[in-house]
N, C-alpha and C positions, 0 to 999 in steps of 0.2 A: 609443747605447752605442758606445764605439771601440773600436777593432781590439783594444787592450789586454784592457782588462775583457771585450769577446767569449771571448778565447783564458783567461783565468782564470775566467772562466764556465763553459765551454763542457766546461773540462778540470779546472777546481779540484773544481766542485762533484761531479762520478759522480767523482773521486779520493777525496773524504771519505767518498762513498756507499760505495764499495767497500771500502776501509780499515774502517768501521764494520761490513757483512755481512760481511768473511772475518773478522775478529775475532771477530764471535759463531757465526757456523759453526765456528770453528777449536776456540772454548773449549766451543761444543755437540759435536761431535765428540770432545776430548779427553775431556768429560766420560764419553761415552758408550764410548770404549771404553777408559777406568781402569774404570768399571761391568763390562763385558763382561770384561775383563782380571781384576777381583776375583771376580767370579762363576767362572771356569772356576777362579782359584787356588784358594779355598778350598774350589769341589767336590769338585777332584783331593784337596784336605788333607784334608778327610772323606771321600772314599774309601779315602785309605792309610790313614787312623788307623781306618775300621770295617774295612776290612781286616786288620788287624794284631788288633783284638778277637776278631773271627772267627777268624781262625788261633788263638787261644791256647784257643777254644770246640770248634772243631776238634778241635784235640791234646788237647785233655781226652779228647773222646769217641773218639776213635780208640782210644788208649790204654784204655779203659774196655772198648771193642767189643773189640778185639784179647785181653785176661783172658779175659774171658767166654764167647769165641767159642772160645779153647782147652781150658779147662775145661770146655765143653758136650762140642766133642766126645772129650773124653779123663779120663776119669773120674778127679776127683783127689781125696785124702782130705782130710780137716778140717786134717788137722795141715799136710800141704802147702798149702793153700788161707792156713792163718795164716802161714807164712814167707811165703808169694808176697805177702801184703797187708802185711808190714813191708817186704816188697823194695821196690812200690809205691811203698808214704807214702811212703820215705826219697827217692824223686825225683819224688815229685808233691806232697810234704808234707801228705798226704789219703788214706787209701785204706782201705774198710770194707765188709765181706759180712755178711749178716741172712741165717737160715735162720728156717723156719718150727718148727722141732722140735730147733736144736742154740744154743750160746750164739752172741751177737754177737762177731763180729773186728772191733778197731779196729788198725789197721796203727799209727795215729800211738801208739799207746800210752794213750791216755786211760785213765782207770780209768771203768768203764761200771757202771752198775749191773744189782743180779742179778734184777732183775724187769724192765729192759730188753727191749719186746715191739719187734722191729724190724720185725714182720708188720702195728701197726698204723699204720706213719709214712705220707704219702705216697707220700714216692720210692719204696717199695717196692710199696704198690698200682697207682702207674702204672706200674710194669716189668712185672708180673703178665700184664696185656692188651697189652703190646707185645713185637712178636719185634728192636724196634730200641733206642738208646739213648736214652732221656725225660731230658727237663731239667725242671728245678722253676725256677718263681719266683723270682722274687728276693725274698731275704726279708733281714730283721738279726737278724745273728749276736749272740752274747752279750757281742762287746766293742763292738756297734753298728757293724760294717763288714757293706756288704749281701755276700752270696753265694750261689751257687745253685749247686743240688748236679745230678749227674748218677747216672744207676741203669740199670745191664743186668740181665736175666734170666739164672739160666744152668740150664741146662734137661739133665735126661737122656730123653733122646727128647723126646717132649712135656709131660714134667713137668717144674715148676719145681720144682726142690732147694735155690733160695738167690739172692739180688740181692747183688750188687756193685755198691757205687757210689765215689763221691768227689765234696768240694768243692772250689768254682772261686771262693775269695779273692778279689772286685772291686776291693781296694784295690790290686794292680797294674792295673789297667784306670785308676782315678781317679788316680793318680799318672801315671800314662801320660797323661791328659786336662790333669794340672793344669800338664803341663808343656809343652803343647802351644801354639806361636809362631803365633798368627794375627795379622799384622800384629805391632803393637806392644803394644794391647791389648785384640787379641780374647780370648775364651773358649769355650772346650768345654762341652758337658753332655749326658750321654745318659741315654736315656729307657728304659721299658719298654713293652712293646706296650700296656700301662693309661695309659701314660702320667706314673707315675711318676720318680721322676730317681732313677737309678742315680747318677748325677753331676751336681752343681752346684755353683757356689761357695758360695754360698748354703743351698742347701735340700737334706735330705735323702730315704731313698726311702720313709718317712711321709709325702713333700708330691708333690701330683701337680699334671700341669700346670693342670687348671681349678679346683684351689684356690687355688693362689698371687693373688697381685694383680699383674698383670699383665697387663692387657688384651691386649695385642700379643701374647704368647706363646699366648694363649688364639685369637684373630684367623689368627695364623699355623698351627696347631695341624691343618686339616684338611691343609696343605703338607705337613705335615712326616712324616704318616702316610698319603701317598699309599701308600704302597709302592714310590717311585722317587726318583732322586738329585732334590732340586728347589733351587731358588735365590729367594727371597723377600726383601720388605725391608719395613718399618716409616717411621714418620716419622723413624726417629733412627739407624735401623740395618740392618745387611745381613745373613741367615740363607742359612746353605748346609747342607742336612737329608738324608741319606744314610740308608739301613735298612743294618742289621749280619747281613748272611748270611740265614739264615733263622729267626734267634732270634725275629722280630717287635721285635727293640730299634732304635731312630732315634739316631742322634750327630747333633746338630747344632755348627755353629760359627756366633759371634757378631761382628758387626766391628761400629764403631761408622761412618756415614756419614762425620763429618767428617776422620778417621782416613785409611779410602777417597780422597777428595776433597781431601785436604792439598794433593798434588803439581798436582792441576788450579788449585787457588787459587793456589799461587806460580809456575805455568804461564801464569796469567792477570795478575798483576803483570809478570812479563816481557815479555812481550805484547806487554800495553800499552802497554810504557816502548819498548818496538821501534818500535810502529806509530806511537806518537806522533815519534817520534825520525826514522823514516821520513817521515812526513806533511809534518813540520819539512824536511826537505832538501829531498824530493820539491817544495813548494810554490817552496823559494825557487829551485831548479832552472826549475821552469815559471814562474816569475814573472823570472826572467833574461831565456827562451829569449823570452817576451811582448815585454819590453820591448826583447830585441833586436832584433824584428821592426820592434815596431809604432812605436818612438822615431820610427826612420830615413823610415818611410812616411808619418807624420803630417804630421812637419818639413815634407821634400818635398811633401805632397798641400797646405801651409798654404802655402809658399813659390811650388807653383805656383801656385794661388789669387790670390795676389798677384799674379806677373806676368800673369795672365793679366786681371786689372782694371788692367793698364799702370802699376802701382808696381814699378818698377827701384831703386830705394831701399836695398834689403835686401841686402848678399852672403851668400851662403850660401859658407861656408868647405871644400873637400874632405876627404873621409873618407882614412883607411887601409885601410879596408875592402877585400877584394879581390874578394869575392861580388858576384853579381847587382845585390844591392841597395844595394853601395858605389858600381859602376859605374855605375847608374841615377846614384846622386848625385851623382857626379862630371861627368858628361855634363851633368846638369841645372845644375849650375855652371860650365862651361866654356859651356851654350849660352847662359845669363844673364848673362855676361860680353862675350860675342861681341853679344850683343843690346844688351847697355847703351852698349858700342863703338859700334854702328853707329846708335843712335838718339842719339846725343852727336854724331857724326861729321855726321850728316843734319840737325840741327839747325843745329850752324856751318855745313854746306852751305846751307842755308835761309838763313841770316844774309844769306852772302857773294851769293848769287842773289841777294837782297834789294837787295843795296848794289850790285852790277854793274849790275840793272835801272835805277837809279836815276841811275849816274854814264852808262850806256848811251841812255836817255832824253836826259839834258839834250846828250850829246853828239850826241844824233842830232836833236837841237831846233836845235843849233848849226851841224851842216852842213848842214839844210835852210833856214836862213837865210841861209848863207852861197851855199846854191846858187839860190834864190829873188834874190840879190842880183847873182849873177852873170848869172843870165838877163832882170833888169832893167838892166844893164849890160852887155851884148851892142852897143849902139843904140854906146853911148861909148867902144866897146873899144882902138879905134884911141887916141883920146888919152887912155884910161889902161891901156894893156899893162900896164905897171909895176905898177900898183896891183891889178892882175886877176892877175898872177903872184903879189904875196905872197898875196892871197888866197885861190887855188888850193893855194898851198903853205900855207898857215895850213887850210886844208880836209883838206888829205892830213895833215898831222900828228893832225889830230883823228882822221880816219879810221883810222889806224892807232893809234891810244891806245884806240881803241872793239876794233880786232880782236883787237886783245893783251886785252886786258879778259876778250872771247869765249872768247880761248884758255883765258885760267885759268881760268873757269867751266866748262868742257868738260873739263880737265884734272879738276878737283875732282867732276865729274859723275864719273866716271870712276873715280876712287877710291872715291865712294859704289859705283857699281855690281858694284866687287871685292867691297866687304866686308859688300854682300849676298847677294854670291852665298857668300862663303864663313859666311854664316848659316844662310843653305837648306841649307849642307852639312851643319854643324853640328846641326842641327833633324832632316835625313834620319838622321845618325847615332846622335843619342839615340834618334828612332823606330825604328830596329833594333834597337839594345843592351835596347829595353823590347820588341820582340818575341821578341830571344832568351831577355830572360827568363818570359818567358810559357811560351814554350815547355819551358825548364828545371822551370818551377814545373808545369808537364804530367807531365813525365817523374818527377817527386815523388811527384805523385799517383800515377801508375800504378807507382809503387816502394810504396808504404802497400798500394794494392788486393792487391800480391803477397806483402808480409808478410802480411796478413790472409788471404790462402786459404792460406799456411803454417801458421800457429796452427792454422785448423782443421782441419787433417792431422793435426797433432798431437795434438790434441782425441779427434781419431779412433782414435789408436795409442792413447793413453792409455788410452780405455777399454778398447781390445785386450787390455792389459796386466794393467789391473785385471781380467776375465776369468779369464788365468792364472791369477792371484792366489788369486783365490779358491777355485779349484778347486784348488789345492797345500795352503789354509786347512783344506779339504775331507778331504783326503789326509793331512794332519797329524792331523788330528782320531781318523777314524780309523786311524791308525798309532799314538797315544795310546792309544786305547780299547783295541785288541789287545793292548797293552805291558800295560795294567791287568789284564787279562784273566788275559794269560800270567803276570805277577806275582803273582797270587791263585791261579793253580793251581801256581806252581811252590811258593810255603805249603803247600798243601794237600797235596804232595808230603814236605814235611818235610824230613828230610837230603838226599834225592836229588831236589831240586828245587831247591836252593842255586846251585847253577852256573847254571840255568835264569833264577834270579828276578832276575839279576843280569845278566844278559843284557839279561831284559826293561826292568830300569828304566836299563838303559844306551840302549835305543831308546825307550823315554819319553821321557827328556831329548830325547834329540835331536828327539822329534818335537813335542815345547815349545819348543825353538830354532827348529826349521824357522818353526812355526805362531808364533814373536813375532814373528822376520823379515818372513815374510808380511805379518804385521798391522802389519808397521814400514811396509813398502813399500806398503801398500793406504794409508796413513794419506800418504805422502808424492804418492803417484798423486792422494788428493783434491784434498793443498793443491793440486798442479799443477796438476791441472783447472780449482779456479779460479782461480788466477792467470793459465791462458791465455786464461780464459774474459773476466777483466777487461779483458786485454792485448788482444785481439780488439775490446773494445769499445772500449776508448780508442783503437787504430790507426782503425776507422771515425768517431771524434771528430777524428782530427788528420786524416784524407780531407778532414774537412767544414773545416776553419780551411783545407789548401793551398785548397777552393776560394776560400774568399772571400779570401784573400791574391790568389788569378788574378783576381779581380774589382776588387781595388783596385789592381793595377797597371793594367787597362783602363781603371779611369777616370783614371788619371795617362797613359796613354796619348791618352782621348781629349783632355786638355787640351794635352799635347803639338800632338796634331792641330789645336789651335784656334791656340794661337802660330804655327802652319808656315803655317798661313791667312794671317794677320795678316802674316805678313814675306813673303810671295809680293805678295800686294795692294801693301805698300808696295814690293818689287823692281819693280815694273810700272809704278807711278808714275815712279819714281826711269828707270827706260828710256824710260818716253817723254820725260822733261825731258830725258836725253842726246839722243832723238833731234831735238828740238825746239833742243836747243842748236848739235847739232852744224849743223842750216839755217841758224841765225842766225849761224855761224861761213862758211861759203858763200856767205849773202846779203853778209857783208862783205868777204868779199875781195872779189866782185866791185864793190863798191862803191870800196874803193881801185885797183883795176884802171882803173876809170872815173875816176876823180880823175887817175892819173899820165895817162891817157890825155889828160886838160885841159891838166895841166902841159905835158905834150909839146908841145901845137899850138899851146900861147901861148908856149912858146920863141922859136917862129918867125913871132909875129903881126906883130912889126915888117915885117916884107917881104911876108906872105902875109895882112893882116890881114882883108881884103875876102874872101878866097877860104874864112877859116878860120871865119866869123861863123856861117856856117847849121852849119859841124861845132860849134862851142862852144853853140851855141844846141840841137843835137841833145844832145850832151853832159850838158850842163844841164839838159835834161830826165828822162834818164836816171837823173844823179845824184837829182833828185828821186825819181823813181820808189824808187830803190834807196834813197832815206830814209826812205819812206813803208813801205817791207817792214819794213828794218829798226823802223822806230815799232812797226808791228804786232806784230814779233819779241818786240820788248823786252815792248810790255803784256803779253804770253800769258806769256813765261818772269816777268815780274814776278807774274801771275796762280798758277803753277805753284808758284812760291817761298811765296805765300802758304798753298796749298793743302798742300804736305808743310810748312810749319811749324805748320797747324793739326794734321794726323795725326799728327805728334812730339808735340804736347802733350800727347796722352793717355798720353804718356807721364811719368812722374816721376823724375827721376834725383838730384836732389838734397832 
């Protein structure tokens, strides 16, 4: 696998992994608190609307208590007792007293009949055995709306003289239910402590709830008459069941689930269309930053490769790049250039050794014959001076045609040995520029390690925070509950509870804003958490890519190390054939030294020829001697030419 596909491995796939778990945390979490969110609304909503039942159950019996309580202790007559109960009706639309021994008062005016025993109804029996206000049943009236009546005692001392009562009209109660906005289209229905439906859309208070066909209602049913607010749900739907005061009645409210769940479902199309649309950039972002690593390192690790199997063939072209890993390429092409230079240069040097050896040879073949000839003509010097002069001068010219030869081969040696050395320079300075970047890709890493112990600081605060949170969630709640509280007894207060009740549902509210805030900022602390929590994994994913990025610059280092090898080896060649050359440039001067030194003594053989025979004869020998180095000279450096133009082979330049 290459650097590429590692780094979209390594990093594509825990991106998709993560992208896939916060998306189903995200839409598990939403769902759960629109759940949570629906349950505390529509609790509160059935506590103000049993709220609001109770108060008008209330002020019935208030009103009922307060007659009764007067007329007990303040003896009032029949006749006053009949205006007080049309005073009554006319603002409670209901108001009637049953004596035991005098006619029935109906306040509303009804025409009653004259055998009307009001001693034998209920309401009047259960007032008898209580010294408080009794409520009846709920029962249907004659136009079929249910109502249930209320009845006090009133008493002179401890005798009952006469009940007072009135009825409580439920069709305000179900008008009040029927108009009641749970969502879009919940519904109300309240019950009686049998179980009965005071209200339904549906069913009247003939149908009770384990008649109906309803499994679920019947399922839900032990909830709902716990005797506390409870919150339940069904396969299809969501119930929030409150008790109304102390009547023993239950209001329930009805939502239907998918109603609930709308906002999570087009929460979740959103989403989706983000994370994929995310996923989408995110990829082609890491599939950039891949390719802009790993292009550049391939290239370079395939181009060293090559040269370092002695194919010079290839130029690799400079980058713009100004990064590490432009420089690296840049170097590595400026040092493959210097290299191709000097293994082309050492070649033709090879050549030219070649051909100097060769014209250096034959000429030192030619002045050992010529000096072989003069020391077999030493006997006949005298009568041929002349002929021993041009040949001496026919020897020095050769002689010097060989030293000049020497020189330019020594010159040419010499120019190889610059633009070796400025190879080795070249070679040392990519090896630096690839340790400085080692070192830079060091300093990377230990910049990831420090964002990563950042994250989990963070990690750390955040739960901090969510703590607060919660405990303010804590605090709203109850500051709610008080508000409900104080709201219920500022009702029960009646007119002088108004200012109160208004008070209180103004800290309600607020304490619903506080507690959505909260749950806004608890819900944004999660996402955080994981997104740091991913963030954290992936900064230890992109630790592990700089390592092996510092691992594949070492091994382009070590091949570095292996070319620097290879051109030291051949710098040391290349210095010993200077030093080998510049002998054979020594051995020939003295060799034309010893020639003119011939010329000289045969200038003057004509007069001195007898005296000059044993110096030309020394001479003679001499020059031999000094042919016989040079012969030596020439094979070794003809040897040397041989041996660096086998070492250039391995090299390819064309």
């Amino acid at each position: 696998m290459n650097l590429r596909a590692k780094i979209m491995a390594l990093v594509g796939v825990p991106l998709i992994c993560i992208f896939l778990i916060m998306l189903g945390t995200i839409y598990w979490k939403a769902s759960e608190s629109i759940q949570q969110v629906a349950s505390q609304e529509m609790l509160q909503m059935a506590n103000v609307y049993a709220a609001n039942i109770n108060t008008a159950l209330q002020a019935k019996s208030r009103t009922l208590e307060t007659v009764t309580r007067l007329w007990s202790t303040k003896p009032t007559s029949y006749e006053d007792m009949t205006l007080g109960a049309k005073e009554f009706a006319t603002q409670n639309s209901d108001f009637f007293v049953g004596f035991p021994d005098k006619p029935f008062i109906d306040g509303a005016g009804y025409d009653i009949p004259s055998d009307f025993d009001a001693t034998s109804r209920g309401w009047y029996k259960d007032a008898l055995s209580s010294n408080k206000v009794c409520q009846s049943s709920v029962y249907k009236a004659a136009n079929g709306m249910p109502v249930m009546s209320f009845s006090s005692a009133i008493r002179d001392g401890n005798t009952v003289v006469g009940v007072a009562g009135c009825d409580l009209n439920l069709s305000l109660v179900a008008d009040m239910l029927s108009k009641a906005k749970v969502y879009d289209t919940g519904k109300a229905f309240l019950l009686t402590k049998d179980g009965n439906f005071i209200y339904h859309e549906k069913y009247s208070i003939d149908d009770s709830i384990s008649s109906v066909n309803e499994p679920e209602l019947q399922t839900l049913a032990p909830a709902f008459f716990s005797g506390s607010s409870a919150f339940s749900e069904s396969a299809d739907s969501f119930y929030a069941s409150t008790p109304v005061g102390d009547s023993g009645w239950v209001l329930v409210l009805r939502v239907p689930q998918s109603e609930v769940f709308a906002s999570s479902r087009a929460l979740l199309g959103i989403m989706v269309g983000i994370a994929v649309a995310a996923f989408i950039i995110l990829s082609g972002i890491l599939f950039y930053i891949a390719r802009l690593i790993s292009v550049p390192v391939e290239d370079l690790a395939g181009f060293a490769a090559t040269v370092a199997q002695g194919d010079l063939r290839k130029t690799a072209l400079p980058v713009e790049r100004t990064d590490e890993i432009g420089m690296l390429h840049n170097s590595f092409c400026n040092m493959t250039h210097n290299l191709r230079k000097l293994i082309r240069q050492v070649s033709e040097v090879a050549g030219h050794i070649a051909e100097s050896s060769a014209d250096l040879s034959e000429n030192t073949k030619e002045a050992a014959q010529a000096s072989e000839y003069t020391a077999k003509s030493v006997a006949q010097v005298a009568d041929a001076s002349r002929a021993q002069s041009e040949t001496i001068s026919s020897a020095t010219g050769l002689m010097q045609e060989s030293s000049s030869s020497i020189s330019q081969v020594t010159d040419v040696i010499s120019e190889i040995v610059d633009s070796a050395k400025a190879t080795e320079e070249a070679t040392r300075e990519g090896q630096t520029i690839l340790s400085n970047t080692i070192s830079k890709m060091n300093s990377l890493k230990d910049g990831t390690v420090a964002v990563t112990d950042t994250v989990k600081e963070l990690q750390s605060s955040a739960h901090e925070v969510s703590s607060i949170v919660e405990m303010i969630t804590n605090i709203s709640e109850q500051t709610n509950l008080l508000a409900l509280n104080a709201a219920i007894e500022a009702a029960r207060a009646g007119e002088h509870g108004k200012g109160f009740s208004v008070v209180a549902d103004e800290v309600r509210k607020l304490a619903e804003q506080s507690k959505e805030a909260t749950q806004n900022i608890s819900t944004l602390l999660g996402s955080n958490a994981v997104q740091m929590d991913k963030t954290f994994r992936a900064m230890e994913e992109q630790t592990t890519n700089v390592e092996e990025s510092v691992e594949e610059i070492h091994r382009s280092g070590e091949k570095f190390a292996a070319i620097a090898e290879l051109i030291e080896g051949l710098s040391g060649q290349i210095n010993h054939i200077a030093e080998i050359a510049a002998s054979v440039q020594k051995t020939s001067h003295r060799a034309v030294s010893s020639i003119e030194n011939i010329k000289s003594g045969s200038s003057d053989a004509d007069t001195k020829m007898q005296e000059e025979v044993s110096a030309i004869s020394s001479a003679a020998e001499q020059q031999s001697a000094a042919m016989s180095e040079i012969a030596a000279a020439s094979h070794t450096l003809s040897e040397l030419g041989q041996e660096l133009q086998q070492a250039t082979k391995q090299f390819r330049l064309s």
